[in-house]
DOMI-967920 format. One record per residue (C-alpha): residue number from 1; x, y, z. Coordinates in nm, 4 decimals. Layout:
# DOMI-967920
+------+----------+----------+----------+
! resi !       px !       py !       pz !
+------+----------+----------+----------+
!  NUM !        X !        Y !        Z !
...
+------+----------+----------+----------+
//
This chain:
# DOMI-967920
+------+----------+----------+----------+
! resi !       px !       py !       pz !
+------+----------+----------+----------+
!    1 !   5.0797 !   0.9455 !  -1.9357 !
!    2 !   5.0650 !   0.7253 !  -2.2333 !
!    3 !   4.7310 !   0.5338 !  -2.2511 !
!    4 !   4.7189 !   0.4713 !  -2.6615 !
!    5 !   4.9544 !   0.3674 !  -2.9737 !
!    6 !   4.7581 !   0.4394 !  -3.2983 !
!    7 !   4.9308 !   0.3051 !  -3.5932 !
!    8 !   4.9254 !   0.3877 !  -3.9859 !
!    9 !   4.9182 !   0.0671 !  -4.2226 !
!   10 !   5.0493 !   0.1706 !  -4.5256 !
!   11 !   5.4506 !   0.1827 !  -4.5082 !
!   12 !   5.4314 !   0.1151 !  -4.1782 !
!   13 !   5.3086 !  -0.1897 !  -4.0874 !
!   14 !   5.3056 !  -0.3132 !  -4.4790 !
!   15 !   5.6351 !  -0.2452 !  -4.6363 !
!   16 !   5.5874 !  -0.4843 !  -4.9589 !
!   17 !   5.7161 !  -0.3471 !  -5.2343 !
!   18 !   5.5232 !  -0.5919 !  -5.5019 !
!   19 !   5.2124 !  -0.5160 !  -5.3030 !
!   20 !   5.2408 !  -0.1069 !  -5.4183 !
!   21 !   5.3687 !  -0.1593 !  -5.7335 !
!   22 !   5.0641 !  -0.4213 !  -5.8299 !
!   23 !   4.8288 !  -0.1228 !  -5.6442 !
!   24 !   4.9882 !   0.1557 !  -5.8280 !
!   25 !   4.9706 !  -0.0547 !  -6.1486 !
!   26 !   4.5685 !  -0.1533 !  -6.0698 !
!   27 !   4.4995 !   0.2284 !  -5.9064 !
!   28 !   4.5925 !   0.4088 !  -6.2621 !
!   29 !   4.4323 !   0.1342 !  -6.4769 !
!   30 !   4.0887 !   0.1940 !  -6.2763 !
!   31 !   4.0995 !   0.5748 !  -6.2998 !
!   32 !   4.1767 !   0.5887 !  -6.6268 !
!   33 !   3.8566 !   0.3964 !  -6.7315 !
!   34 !   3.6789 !   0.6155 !  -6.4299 !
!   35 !   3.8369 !   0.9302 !  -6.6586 !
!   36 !   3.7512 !   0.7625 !  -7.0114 !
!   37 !   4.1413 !   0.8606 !  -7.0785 !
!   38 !   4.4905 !   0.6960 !  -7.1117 !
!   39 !   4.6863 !   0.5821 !  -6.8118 !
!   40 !   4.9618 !   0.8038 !  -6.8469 !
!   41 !   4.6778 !   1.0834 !  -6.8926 !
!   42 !   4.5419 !   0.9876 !  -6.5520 !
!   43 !   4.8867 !   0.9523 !  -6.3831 !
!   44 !   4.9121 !   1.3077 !  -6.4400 !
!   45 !   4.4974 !   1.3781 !  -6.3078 !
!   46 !   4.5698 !   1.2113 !  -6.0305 !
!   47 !   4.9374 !   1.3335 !  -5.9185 !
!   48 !   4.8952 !   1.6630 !  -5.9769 !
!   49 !   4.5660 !   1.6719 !  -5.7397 !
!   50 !   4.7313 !   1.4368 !  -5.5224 !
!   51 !   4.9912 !   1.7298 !  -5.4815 !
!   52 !   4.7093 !   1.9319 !  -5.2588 !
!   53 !   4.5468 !   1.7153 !  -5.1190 !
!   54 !   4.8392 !   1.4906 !  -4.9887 !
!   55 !   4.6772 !   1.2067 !  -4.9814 !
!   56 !   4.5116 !   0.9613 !  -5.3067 !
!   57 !   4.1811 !   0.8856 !  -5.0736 !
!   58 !   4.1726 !   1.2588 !  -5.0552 !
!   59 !   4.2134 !   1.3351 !  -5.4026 !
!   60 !   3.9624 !   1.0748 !  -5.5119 !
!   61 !   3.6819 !   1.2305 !  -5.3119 !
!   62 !   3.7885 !   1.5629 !  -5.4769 !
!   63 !   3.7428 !   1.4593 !  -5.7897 !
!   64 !   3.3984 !   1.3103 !  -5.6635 !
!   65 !   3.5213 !   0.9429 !  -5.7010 !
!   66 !   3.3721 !   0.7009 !  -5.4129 !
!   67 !   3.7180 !   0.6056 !  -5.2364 !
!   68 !   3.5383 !   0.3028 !  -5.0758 !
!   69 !   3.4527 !   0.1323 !  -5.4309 !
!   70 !   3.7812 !   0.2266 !  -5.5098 !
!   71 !   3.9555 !   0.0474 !  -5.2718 !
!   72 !   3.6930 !  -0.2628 !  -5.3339 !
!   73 !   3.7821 !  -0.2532 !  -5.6910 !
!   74 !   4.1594 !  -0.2531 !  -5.6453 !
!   75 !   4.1345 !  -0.5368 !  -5.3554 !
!   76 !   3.9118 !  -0.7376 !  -5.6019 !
!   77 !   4.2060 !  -0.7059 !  -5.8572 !
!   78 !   4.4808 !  -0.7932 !  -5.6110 !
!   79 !   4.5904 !  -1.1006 !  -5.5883 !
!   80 !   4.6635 !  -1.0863 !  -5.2062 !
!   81 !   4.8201 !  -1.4416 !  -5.1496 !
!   82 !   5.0987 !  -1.3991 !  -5.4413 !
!   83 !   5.1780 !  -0.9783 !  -5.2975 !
!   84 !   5.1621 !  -1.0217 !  -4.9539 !
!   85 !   5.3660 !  -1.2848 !  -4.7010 !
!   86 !   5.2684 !  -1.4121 !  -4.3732 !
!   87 !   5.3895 !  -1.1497 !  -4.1062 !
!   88 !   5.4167 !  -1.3352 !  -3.8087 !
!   89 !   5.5700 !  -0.9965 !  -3.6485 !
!   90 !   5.2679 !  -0.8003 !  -3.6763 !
!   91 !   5.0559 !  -1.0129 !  -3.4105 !
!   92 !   5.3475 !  -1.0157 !  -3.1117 !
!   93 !   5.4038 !  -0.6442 !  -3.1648 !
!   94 !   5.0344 !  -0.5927 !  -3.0891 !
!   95 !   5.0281 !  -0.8004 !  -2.8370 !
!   96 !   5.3225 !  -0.7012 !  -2.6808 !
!   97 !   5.1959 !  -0.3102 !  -2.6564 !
!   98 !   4.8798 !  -0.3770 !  -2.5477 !
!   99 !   5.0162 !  -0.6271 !  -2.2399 !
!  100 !   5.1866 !  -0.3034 !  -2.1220 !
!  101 !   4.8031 !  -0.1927 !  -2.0872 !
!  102 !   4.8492 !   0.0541 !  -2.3833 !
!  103 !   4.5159 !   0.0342 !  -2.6628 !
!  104 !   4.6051 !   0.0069 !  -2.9801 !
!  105 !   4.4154 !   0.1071 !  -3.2843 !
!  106 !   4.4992 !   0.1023 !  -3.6596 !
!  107 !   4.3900 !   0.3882 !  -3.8681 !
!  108 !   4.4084 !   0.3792 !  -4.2285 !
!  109 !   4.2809 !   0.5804 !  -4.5945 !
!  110 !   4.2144 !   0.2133 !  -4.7337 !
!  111 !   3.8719 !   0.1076 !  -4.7396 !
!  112 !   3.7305 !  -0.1266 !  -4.4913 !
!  113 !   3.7504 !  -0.4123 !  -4.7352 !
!  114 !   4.0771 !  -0.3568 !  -4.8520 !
!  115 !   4.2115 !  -0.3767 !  -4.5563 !
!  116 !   4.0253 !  -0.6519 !  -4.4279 !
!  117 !   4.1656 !  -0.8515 !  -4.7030 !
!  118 !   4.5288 !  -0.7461 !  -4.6348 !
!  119 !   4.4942 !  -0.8038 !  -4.2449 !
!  120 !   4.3905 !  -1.1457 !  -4.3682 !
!  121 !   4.6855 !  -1.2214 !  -4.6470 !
!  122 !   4.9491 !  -1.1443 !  -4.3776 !
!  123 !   4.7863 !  -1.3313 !  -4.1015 !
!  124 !   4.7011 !  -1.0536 !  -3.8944 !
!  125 !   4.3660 !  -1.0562 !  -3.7216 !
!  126 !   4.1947 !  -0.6999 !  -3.7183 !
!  127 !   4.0853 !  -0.9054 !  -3.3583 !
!  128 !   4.3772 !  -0.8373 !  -3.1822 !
!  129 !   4.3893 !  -0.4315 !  -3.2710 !
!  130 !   4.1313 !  -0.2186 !  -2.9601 !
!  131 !   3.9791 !  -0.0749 !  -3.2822 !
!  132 !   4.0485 !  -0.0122 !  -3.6813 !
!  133 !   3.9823 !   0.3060 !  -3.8366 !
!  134 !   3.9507 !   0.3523 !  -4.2250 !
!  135 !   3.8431 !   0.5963 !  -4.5070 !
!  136 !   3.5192 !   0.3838 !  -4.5097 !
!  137 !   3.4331 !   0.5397 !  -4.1497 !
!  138 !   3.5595 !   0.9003 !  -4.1144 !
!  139 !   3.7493 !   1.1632 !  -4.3457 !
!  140 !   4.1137 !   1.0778 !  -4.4922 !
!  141 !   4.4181 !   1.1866 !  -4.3618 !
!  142 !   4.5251 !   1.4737 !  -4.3738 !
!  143 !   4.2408 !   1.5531 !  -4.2082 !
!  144 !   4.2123 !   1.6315 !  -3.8027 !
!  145 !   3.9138 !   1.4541 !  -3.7912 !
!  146 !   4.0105 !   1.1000 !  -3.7766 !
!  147 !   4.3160 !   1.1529 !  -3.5053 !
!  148 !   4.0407 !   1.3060 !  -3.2715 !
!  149 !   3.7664 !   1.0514 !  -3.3848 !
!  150 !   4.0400 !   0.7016 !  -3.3175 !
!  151 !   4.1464 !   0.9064 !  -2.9675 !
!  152 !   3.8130 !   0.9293 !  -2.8138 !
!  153 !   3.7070 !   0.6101 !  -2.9791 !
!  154 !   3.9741 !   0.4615 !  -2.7569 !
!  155 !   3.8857 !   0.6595 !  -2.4423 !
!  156 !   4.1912 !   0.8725 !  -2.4452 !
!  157 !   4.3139 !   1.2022 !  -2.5001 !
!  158 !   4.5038 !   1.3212 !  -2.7525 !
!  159 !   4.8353 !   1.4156 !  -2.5361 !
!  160 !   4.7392 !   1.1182 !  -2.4019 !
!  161 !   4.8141 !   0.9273 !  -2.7335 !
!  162 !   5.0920 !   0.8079 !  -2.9785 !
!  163 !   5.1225 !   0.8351 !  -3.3571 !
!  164 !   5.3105 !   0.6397 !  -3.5583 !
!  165 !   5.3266 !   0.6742 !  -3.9488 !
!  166 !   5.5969 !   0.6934 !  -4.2661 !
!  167 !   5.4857 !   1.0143 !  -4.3968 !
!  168 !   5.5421 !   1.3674 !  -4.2130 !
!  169 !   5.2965 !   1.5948 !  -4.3355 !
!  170 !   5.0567 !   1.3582 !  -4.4508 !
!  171 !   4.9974 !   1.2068 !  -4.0858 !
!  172 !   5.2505 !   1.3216 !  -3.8083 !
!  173 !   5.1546 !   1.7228 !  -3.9194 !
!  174 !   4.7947 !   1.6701 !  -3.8428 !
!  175 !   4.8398 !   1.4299 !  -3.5028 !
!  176 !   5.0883 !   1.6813 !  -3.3917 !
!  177 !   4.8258 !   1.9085 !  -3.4254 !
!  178 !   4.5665 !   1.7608 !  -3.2281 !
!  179 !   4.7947 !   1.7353 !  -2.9401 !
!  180 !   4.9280 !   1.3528 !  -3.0100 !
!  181 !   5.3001 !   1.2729 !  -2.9764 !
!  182 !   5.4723 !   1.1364 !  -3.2967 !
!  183 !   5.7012 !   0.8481 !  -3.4341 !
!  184 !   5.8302 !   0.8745 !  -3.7800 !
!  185 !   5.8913 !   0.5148 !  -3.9353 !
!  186 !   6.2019 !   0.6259 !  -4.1685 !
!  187 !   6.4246 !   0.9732 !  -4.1797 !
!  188 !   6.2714 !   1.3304 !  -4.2211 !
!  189 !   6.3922 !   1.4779 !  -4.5585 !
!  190 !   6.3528 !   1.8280 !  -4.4680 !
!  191 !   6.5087 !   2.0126 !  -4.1959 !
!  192 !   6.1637 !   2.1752 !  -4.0813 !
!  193 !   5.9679 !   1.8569 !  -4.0827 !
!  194 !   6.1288 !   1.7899 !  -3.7437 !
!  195 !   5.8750 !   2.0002 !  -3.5592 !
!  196 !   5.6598 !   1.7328 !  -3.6523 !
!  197 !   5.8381 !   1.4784 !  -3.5249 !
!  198 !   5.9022 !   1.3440 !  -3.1869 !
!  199 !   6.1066 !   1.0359 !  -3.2510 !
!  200 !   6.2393 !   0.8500 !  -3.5537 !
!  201 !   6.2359 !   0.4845 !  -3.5717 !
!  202 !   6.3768 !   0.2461 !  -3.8837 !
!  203 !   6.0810 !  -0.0284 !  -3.8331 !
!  204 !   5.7808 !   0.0075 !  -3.6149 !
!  205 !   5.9244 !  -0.3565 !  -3.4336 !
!  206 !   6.1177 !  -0.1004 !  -3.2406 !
!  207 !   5.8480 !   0.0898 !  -3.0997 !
!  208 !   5.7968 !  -0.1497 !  -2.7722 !
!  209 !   6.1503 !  -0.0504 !  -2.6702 !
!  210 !   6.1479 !   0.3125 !  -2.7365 !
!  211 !   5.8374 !   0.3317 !  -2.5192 !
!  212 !   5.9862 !   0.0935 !  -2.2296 !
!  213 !   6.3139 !   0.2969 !  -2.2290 !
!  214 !   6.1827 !   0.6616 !  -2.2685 !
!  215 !   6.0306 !   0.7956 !  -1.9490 !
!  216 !   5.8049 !   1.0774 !  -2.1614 !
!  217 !   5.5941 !   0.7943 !  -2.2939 !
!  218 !   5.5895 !   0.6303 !  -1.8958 !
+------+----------+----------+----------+
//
C-alpha cells in the first residue's frame, strides 16, 4: 500500500534552465576562490571528484568544504526573482497527492536556505509539503541515509513509499535500495539503469494519474 510520495527538487520540480546556468556560473566562481585557483582549474577539481561521489553536495564535503555555506553563498548571489517564475503548478500537485491521503515530503542536497529561497521565488510554500529534507539535516544523496531518515520521518515504510527524481543512480539506485518504489522524471540512457526504475514519467504533473490508474501504487 502506498502511504508516501517523496520528491527530488532539482530537475524535478525546478526545470529552469537560467536558474542552473546562473548556479553553475556562481558554484565555479565560489570554489575557485575556496581553491585560490582559476575557474576552469576548479571545473576540473570539482568534476572529476564529482565523478565518485555522484553528487556536488557530496563532493564538497569530500573535499572538506561546508555544503551548507555553500549553498548560502550561492543563494546570496542568485538573483531569485529574475531566474525563477511563479509555478502555480507546484502547489495543486501537492495538494492534489496529499487529498488522496498520500504524505508528501521533499528531499533535497541544497541547503536549507537555498531552498527556502527558491520555494519562495516560485511561490511554493515549504507549508504545504508533510516535511522537507535537505543536505543541511542529514547526509547527501547518494547516500541510504536520507531515503530511510524522510520514510520514517513520515511514518512509513520504505515499500511503503514512492521516489521520484531525474537522475538514476544518483537517487532512484539508492531508494531502490532501501526498498522504495521509483519514478524517473525523463528517459533512462542505459539499458541496465532500468532495474532502477519502476516507471518513467516526462514531468512530475503526471504523477497524480499514474498513481490513480496503476493498481501497484493502490
Amino acid at each position: 500500500m502506498l502511504r508516501s510520495v517523496i520528491l527530488d527538487f532539482d530537475g524535478t520540480l525546478n526545470t529552469s534552465k537560467r536558474y542552473y546556468a546562473r548556479f553553475d556560473e556562481l558554484a565555479l566562481q565560489i570554489l575557485a576562490e575556496q581553491f585560490g585557483c582559476t575557474i576552469p582549474d576548479a571545473d576540473r577539481k570539482i568534476t572529476e571528484v564529482k565523478r565518485k561521489s555522484l553528487s556536488l553536495t557530496k563532493a564538497l564535503l569530500s573535499l572538506n568544504i561546508d555544503s551548507d555555506e555553500f549553498y548560502r553563498k550561492v543563494a546570496e548571489q542568485m538573483d531569485m526573482a529574475y531566474l525563477l517564475d511563479e509555478d502555480l503548478r507546484i502547489e495543486p500537485l501537492i495538494s492534489t497527492l496529499r487529498s488522496r491521503n498520500l504524505r508528501v515530503a521533499l528531499l533535497t542536497n541544497s541547503g536549507r536556505f537555498l531552498i527556502e529561497k527558491v520555494l519562495t521565488a516560485v511561490k511554493c510554500p515549504s507549508e504545504i509539503f508533510d516535511a522537507v529534507i535537505t543536505s543541511s539535516e542529514v547526509d547527501p544523496k547518494p547516500s541510504l541515509q536520507p531515503f530511510r531518515y524522510t520514510a520514517n520521518l513520515l511514518g512509513c515504510k520504505p515499500d511503503e513509499a514512492l521516489y521520484v527524481g531525474d537522475r538514476v543512480y544518483h537517487e532512484l539506485k539508492p531508494a531502490k535500495l532501501v526498498g522504495m518504489k521509483t519514478v524517473l522524471i525523463g528517459n533512462v540512457s542505459k539499458p541496465e539503469e532500468t532495474q532502477w526504475v519502476d516507471w518513467q514519467l516526462e514531468t512530475v504533473h503526471e504523477l497524480p494519474e499514474l498513481i490513480s490508474t496503476n493498481p501497484s501504487l493502490a
